[in-house]
C-alpha positions as CSV (number, residue, x, y, z in Angstrom):
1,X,-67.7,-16.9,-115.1
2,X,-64.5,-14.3,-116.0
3,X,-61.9,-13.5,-114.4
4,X,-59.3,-10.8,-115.1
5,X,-55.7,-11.0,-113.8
6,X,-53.5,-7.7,-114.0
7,X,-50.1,-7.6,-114.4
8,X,-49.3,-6.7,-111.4
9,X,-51.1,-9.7,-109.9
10,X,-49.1,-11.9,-112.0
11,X,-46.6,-14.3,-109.7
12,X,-43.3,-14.7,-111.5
13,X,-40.8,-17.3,-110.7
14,X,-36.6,-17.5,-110.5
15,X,-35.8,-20.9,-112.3
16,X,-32.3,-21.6,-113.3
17,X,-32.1,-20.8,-117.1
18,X,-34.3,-17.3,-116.4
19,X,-37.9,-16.3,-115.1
20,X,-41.8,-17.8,-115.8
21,X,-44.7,-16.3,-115.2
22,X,-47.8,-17.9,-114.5
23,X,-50.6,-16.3,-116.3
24,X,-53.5,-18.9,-115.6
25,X,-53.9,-21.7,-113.9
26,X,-57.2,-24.2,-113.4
27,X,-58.5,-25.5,-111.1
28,X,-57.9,-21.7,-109.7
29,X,-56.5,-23.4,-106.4
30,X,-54.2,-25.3,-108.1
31,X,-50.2,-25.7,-107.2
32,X,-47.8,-25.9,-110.3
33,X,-45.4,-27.8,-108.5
34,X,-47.6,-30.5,-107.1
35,X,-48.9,-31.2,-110.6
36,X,-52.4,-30.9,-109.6
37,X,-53.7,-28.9,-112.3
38,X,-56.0,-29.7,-115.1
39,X,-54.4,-27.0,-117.6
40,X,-51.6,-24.1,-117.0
41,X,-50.8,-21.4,-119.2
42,X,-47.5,-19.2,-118.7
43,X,-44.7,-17.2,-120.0
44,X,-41.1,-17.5,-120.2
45,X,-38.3,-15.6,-120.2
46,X,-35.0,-17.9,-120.9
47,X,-31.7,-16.3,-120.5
48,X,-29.7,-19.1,-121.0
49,X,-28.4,-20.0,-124.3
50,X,-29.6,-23.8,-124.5
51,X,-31.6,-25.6,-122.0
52,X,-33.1,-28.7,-120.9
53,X,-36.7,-29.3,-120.6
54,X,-38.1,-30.8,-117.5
55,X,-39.4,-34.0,-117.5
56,X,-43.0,-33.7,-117.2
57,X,-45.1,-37.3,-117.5
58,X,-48.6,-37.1,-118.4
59,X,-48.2,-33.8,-119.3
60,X,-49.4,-32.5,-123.2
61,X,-47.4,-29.3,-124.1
62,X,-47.7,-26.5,-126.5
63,X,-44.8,-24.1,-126.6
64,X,-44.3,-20.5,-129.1
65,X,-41.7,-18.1,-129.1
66,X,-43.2,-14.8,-128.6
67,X,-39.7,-12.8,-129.1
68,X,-36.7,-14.6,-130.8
69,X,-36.1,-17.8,-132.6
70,X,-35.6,-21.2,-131.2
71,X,-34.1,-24.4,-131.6
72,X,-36.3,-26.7,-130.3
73,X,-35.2,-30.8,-130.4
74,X,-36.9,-33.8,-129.4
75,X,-34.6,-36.8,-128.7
76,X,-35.5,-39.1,-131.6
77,X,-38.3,-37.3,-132.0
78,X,-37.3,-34.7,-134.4
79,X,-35.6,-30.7,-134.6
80,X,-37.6,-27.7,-134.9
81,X,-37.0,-24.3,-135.2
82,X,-39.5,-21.8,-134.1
83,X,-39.6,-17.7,-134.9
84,X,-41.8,-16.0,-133.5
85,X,-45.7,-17.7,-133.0
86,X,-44.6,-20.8,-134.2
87,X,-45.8,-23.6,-132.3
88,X,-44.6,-26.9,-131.1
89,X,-47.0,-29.9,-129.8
90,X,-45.1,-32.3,-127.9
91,X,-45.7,-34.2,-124.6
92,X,-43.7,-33.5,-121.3
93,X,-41.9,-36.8,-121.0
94,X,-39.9,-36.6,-124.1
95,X,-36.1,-35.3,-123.6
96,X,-36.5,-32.0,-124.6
97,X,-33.6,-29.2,-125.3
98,X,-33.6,-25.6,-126.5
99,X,-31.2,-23.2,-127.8
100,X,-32.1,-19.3,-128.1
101,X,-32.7,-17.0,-125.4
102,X,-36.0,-16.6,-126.1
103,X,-39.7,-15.2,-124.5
104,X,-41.8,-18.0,-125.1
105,X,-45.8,-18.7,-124.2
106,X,-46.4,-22.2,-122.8
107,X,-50.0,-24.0,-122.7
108,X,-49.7,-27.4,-120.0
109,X,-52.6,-30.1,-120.2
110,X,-52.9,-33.2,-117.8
111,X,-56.1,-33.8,-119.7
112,X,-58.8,-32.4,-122.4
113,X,-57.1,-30.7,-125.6
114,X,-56.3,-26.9,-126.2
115,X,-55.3,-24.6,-129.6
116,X,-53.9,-21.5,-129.2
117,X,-54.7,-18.8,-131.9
118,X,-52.6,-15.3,-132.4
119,X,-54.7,-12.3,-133.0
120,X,-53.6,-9.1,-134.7
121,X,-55.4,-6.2,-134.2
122,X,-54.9,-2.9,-136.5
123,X,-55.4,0.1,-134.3
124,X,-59.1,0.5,-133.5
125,X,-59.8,-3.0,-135.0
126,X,-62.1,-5.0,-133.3
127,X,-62.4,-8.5,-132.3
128,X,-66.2,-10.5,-131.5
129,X,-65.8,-14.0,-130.6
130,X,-69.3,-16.4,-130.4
131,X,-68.2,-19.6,-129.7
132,X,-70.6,-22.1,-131.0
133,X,-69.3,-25.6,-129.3
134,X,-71.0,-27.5,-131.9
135,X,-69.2,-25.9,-134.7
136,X,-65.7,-26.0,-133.1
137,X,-63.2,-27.9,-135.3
138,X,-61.6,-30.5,-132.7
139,X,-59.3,-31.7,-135.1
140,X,-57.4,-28.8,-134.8
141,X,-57.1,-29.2,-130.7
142,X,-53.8,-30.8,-129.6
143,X,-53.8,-33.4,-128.7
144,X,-55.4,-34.1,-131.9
145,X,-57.3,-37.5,-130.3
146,X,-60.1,-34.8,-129.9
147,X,-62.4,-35.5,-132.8
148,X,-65.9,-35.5,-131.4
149,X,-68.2,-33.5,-129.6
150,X,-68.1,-32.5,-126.0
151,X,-69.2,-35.2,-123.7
152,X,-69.2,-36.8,-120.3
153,X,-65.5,-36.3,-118.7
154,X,-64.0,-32.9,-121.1
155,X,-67.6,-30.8,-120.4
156,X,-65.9,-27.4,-119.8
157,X,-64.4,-24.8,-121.9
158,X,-62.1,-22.3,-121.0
159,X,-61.0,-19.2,-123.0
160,X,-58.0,-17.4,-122.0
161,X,-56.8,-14.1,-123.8
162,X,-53.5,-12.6,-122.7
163,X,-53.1,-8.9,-123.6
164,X,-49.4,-9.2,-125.6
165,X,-48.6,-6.4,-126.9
166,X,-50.8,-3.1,-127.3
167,X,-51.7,0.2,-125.1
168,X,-55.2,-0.2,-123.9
169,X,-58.0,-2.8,-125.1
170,X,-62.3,-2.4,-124.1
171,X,-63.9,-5.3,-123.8
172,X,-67.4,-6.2,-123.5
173,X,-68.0,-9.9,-121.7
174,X,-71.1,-10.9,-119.9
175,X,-72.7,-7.8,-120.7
176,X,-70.0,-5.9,-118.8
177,X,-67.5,-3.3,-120.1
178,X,-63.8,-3.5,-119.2
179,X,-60.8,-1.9,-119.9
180,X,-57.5,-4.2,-120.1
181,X,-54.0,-3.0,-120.4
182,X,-51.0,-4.9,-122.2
183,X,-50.0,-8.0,-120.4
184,X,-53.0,-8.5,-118.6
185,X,-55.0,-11.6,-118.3
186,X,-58.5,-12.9,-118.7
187,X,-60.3,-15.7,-118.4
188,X,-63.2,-17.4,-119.2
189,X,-64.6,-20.8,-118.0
190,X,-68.4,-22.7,-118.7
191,X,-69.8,-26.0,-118.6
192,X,-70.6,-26.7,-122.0
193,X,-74.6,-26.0,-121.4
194,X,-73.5,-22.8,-120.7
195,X,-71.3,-21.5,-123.3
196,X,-74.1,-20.4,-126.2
197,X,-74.4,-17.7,-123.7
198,X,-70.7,-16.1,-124.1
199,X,-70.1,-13.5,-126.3
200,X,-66.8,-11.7,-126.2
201,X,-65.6,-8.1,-128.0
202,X,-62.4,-6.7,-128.1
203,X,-61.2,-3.5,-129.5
204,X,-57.7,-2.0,-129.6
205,X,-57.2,1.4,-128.3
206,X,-53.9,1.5,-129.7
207,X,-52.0,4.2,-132.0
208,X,-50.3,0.8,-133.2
209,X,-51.0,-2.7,-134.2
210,X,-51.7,-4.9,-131.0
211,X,-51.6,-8.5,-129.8
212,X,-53.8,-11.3,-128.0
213,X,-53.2,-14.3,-127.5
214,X,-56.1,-16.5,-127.7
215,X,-56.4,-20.1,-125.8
216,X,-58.9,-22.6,-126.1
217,X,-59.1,-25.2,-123.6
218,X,-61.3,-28.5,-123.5
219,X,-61.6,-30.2,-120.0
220,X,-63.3,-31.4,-117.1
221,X,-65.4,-29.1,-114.2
């Protein structure tokens, strides 16, 4: 099952350091501020120059500047700095602070394990993904406990591609042709019986280099 989301359909948040917008959320149903989500994957504009991180127990984290650099620091934990698609894997109760104002791209988990890849497209270029679950490299999920096949409680697999930066892109999923603008949203999600089944193309209709961000995301139905 897909699901596009168009920029216009985004919801976007006031928060008081700048704006987030929600590009994904599963189960679909799911309230952000109830913490009843199995995974959550946003964007987030910070206009203030340093911040503090909210404390978010339970909560695995994956966080990469999209435009500017960042100072990222974990109390006792360590100090990063992030340009542009670098990432950081931390969980959500550690005291977290930031300096840079910053767009950044967030991935949430309150279970399974994710990786999030950056794909550059030269104009025309085209992308085909085939996802062969049993060939998956879990050691590069985070968190990195995920070292073994897919079984009983983390069946599923969702794919999410957000549409960065570009003009136009055609894709091809479950034998269906669509067109996606930059900043839209899709999404795919399987039980892992299904997901032999998925194929997924992608080419740029772009004068210019584009960019997609690709998610990967392990869980329960």
């Amino acid at each position: 099952m897909y699901t596009i989301i168009r920029k216009k359909d985004l919801c976007t948040s006031v928060w008081s350091g700048g704006t987030t917008t929600q590009l994904a959320i599963y189960p679909p149903q799911s309230i952000y501020a109830q913490r009843n989500f199995k995974w959550r994957v946003s964007s987030a504009q910070v206009d203030d120059e340093t911040s503090t991180f909210t404390s978010l127990p339970n909560i695995a984290r994956i966080l990469m500047p999209l435009e500017g650099d960042l100072e990222l620091s974990h109390k006792s934990k360590g100090d990063f700095h992030l340009a542009p698609f670098d990432q950081n894997h931390f969980w959500g109760d550690w005291h977290t602070t930031s300096r840079g104002k910053v767009k950044d791209f967030n991935v949430m988990l309150s279970e399974g394990s994710s990786k999030v890849d950056v794909l550059h497209l030269e104009s025309t270029e085209s992308y085909l993904n085939n996802t062969n679950l049993e060939e998956l490299q879990y050691n590069t999920f985070f968190p990195t406990f995920w070292d073994k096949p897919l079984d009983k409680e983390e069946d599923c697999m969702s794919e999410l591609y957000y549409f960065y930066e570009g003009t136009s892109f055609e894709v091809v999923v479950a034998n269906k042709k669509e067109t996606l603008l930059a900043g839209d949203v899709l999404v795919y999600t399987a039980h892992k019986d299904e997901w032999g089944k998925y194929k997924l193309g992608i080419i740029a209709q772009a004068p210019q280099p584009s960019v997609i961000i690709k998610v990967q995301i392990l869980h329960s139905r």
